[in-house]
C-alpha positions as CSV (number, residue, x, y, z in Angstrom):
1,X,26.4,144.3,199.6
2,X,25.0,145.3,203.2
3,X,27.5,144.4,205.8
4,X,26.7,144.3,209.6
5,X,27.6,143.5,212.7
6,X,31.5,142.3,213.2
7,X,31.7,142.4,209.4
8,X,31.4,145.7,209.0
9,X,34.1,146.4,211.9
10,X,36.3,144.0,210.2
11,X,36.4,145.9,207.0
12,X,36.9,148.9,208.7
13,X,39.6,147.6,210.6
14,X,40.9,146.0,207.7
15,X,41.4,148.9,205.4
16,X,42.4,151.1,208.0
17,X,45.5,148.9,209.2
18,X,45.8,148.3,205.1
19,X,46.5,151.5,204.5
20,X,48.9,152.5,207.7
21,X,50.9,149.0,206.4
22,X,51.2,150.3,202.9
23,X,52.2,154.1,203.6
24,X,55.7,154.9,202.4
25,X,57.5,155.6,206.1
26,X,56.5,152.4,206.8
27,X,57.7,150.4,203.7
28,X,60.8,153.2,204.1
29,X,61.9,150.6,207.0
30,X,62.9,147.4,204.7
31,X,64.5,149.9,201.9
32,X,68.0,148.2,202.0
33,X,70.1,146.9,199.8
34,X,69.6,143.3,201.2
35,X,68.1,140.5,199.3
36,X,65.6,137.9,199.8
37,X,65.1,135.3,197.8
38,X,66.7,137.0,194.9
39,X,64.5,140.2,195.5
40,X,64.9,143.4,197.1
41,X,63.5,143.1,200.7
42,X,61.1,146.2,200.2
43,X,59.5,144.0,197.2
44,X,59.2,140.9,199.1
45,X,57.8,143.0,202.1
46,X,55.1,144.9,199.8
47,X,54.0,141.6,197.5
48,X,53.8,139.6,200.9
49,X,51.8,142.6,202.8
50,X,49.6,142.8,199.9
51,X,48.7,139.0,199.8
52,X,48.1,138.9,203.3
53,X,45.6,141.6,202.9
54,X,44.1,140.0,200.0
55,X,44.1,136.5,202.3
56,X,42.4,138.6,205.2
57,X,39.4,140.1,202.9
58,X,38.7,136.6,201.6
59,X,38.4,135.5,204.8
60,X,36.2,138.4,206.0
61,X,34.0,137.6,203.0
62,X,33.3,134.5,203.1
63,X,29.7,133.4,203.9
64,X,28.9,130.7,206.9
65,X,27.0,127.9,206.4
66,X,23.2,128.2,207.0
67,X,23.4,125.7,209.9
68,X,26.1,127.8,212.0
69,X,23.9,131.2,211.6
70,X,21.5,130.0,213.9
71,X,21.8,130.2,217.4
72,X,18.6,129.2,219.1
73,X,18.0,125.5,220.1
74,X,15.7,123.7,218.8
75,X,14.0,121.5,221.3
76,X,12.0,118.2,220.5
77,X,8.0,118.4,220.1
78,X,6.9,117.2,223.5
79,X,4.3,114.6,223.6
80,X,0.8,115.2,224.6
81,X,0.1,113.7,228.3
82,X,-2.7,110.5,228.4
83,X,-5.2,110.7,230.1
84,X,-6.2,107.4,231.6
């Protein structure tokens, strides 16, 4: 699929901040031995990360409706002047 425009930068920016989120020093910082929810924080930290990147592509995906691509007004046929 050919993306331009702002959805190309989103993807960009997507997998980019995806991949900084996901790097171990980073998940390093909720490696405790608390829990959440019954879990180990670090596995509620990297199963909720992950579905919020899964959330964001989905959003960046998904296709507008034909009627909101178009920008240009369309003005009503003007009638003819009489001549009388």
């Amino acid at each position: 699929m050919k993306r331009s425009g702002r959805k190309k930068e989103w993807s960009i920016v997507l997998f980019c901040v995806g991949i900084l989120v996901l790097l171990p020093p980073v998940l390093s910082l909720f490696d405790r031995p608390d829990f959440s929810f019954g879990l180990p924080r670090a596995y509620v930290v990297l199963y909720g990360l992950w579905a919020v990147i899964i959330a964001a592509i989905a959003y960046g995906a998904r296709r507008r409706p034909e009627n909101t691509l178009k920008t240009t007004r369309q003005t009503p046929p003007s009638r003819p002047e009489s001549e009388t």
